[in-house]
C-alpha positions as CSV (number, residue, x, y, z in Angstrom):
1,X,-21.3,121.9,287.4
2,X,-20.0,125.1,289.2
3,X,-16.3,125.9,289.2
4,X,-14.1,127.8,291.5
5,X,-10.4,128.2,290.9
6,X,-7.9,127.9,294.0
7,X,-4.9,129.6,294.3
8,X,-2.5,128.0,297.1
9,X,1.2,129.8,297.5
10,X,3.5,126.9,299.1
11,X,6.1,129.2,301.6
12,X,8.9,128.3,303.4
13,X,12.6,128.1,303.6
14,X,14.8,126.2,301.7
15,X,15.6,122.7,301.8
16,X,12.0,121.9,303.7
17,X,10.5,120.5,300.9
18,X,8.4,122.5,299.1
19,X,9.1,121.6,295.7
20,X,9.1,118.1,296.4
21,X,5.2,118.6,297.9
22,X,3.9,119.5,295.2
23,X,5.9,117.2,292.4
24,X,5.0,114.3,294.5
25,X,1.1,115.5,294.2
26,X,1.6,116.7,290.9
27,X,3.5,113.8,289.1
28,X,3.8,111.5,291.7
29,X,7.4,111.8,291.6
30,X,10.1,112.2,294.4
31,X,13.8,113.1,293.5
32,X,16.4,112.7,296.5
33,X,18.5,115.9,294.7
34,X,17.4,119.0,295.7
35,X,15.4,121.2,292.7
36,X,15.4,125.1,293.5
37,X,12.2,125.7,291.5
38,X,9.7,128.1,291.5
39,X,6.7,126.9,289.1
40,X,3.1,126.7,289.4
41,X,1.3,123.6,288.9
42,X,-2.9,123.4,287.9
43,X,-5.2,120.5,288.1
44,X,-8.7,120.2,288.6
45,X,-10.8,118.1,290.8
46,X,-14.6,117.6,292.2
47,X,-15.1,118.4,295.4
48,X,-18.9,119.2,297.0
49,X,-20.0,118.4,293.3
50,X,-18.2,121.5,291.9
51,X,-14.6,121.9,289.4
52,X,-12.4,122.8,291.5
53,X,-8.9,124.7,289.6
54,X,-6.7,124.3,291.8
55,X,-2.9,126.0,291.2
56,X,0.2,125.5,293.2
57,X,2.3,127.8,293.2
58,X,5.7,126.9,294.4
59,X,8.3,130.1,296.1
60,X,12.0,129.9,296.4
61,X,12.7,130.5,300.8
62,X,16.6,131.9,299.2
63,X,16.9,135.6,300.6
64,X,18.0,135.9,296.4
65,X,14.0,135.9,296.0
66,X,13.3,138.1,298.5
67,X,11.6,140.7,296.3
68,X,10.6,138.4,293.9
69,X,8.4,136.0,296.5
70,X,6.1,138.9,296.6
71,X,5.0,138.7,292.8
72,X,3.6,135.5,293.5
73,X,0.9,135.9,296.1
74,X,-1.8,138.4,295.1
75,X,-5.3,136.5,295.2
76,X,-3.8,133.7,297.1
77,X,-6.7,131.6,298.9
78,X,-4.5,129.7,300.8
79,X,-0.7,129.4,301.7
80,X,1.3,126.1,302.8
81,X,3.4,127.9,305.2
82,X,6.2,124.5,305.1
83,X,8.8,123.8,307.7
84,X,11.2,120.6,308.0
85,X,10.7,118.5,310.5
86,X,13.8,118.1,311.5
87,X,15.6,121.7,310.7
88,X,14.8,123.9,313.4
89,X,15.6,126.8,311.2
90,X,13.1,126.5,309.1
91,X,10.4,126.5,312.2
92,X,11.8,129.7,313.1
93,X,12.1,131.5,309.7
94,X,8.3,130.8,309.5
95,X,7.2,133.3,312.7
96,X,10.3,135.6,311.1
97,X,9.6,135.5,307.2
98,X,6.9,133.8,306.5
99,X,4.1,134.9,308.2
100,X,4.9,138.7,308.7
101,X,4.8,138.5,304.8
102,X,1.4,136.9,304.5
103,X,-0.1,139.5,307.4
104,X,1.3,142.5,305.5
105,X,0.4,141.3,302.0
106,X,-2.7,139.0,302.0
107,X,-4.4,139.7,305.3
108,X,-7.6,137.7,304.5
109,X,-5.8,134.4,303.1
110,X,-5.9,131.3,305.0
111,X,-2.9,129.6,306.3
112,X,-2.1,125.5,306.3
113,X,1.1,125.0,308.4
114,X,2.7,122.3,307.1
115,X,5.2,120.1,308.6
116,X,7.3,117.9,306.4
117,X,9.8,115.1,305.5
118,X,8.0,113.5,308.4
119,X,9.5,110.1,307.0
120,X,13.1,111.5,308.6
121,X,10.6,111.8,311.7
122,X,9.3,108.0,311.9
123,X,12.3,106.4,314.2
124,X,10.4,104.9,316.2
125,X,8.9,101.5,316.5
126,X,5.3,103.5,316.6
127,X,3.9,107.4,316.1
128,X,3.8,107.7,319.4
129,X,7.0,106.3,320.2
130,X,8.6,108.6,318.4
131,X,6.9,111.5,318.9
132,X,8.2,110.8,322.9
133,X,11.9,110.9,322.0
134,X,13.4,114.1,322.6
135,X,16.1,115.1,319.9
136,X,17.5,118.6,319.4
137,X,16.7,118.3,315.8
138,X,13.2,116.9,316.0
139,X,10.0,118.8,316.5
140,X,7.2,117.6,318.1
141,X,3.5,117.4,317.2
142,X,2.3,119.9,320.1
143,X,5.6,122.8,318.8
144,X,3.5,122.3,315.7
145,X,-0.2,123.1,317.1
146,X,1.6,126.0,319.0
147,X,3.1,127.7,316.1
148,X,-0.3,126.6,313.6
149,X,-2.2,128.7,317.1
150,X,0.7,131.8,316.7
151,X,0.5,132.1,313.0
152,X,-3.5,132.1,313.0
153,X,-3.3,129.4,310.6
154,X,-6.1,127.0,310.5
155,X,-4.8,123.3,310.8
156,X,-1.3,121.6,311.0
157,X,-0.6,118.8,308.9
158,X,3.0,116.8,308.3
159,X,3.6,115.0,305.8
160,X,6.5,112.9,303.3
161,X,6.9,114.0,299.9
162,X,9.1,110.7,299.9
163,X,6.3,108.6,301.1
164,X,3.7,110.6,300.1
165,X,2.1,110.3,303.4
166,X,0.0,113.1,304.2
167,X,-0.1,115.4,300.9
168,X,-3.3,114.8,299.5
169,X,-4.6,115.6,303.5
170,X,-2.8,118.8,302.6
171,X,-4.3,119.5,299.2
172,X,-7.7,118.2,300.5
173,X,-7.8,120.5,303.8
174,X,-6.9,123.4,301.2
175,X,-10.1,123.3,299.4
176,X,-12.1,122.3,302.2
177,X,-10.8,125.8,304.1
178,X,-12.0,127.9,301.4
179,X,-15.4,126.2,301.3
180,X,-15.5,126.7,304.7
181,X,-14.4,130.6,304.3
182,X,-16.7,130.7,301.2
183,X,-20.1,129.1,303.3
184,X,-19.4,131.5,306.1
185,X,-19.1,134.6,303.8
186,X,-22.5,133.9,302.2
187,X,-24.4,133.0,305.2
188,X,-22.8,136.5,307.1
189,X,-23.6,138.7,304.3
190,X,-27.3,137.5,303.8
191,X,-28.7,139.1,306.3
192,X,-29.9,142.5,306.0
193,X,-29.2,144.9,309.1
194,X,-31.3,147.8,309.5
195,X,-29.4,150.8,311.2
């Protein structure tokens, strides 16, 4: 069986949830209290009948890590760019940090924009109930498409670390970009262009 090893950086600022993503994939565990971490986490799992090694690295958003977070994402494949779902600041710090960051440093990575805590999003009596109520502090699905369209990233996804709604979507979607990326790369470069 082939093998192909995935790096994926998981950005953001703090308090959105980053850590919590991938302990809840990881371990299957949630902890209310937040956990500064920064770690990397690596599993492997079939997908298209090949190994797939896929690492999760996990960044700190604290401006204290500023000129650390770079460190961390040479060779990244792909990068959770994370925002809360309901901290507006953390929407913004992604068009003002985050992705400036990933353009000047990793050009040629693929982005996931990844909206979480969607649990603190789910007040009303149905998804689209509540994605109709207008709040201050909630975002709604189309913000999210928007900034997924303004970041060149290739899908949004939210999700719950709480609930675990929505993170293996995230993890899945990961690999499937880079089989995507990897399929077009072969099938552009075999053909032979005469000059």
């Amino acid at each position: 069986m082939d093998r192909i090893q995935v790096k994926c950086v998981v950005m953001g600022d703090i308090k959105v949830g980053k850590t919590s993503l991938i302990m809840t994939y990881a371990y299957n565990i949630f902890q209310e209290e937040d956990i500064p971490l920064v770690f990397d986490f690596k599993t492997t799992v079939t997908a298209n009948d090949k190994a797939v090694d896929l690492v999760l690295w996990d960044t700190c958003g604290s401006e204290d890590y500023n000129k650390l977070r770079p460190l961390s994402l040479p060779d990244t494949d792909v990068f959770f760019v994370c925002f809360s779902l309901n901290d507006p600041d953390s929407f913004d710090f992604i068009e003002q940090k985050c992705y400036p960051d990933i353009k000047l440093l990793c050009p040629n990575a693929l982005t996931l924009l990844v909206g979480t805590k969607k649990d603190l999003i789910n007040i009303g009596q149905n998804e689209q109930e509540t994605r109709e109520k207008d709040t201050s502090n909630l975002y709604a699905y189309k913000q999210g498409i928007n900034l997924a369209e303004r970041i060149q990233a290739v899908k949004y996804i939210e999700c719950s670390a709480k609930t675990g709604e929505g993170i293996q979507s995230v993890l899945e979607e990961a690999i499937k970009c880079v089989f995507d990326k990897t399929k077009r790369f072969k099938k552009n470069n075999s053909k032979c262009n005469l000059l």
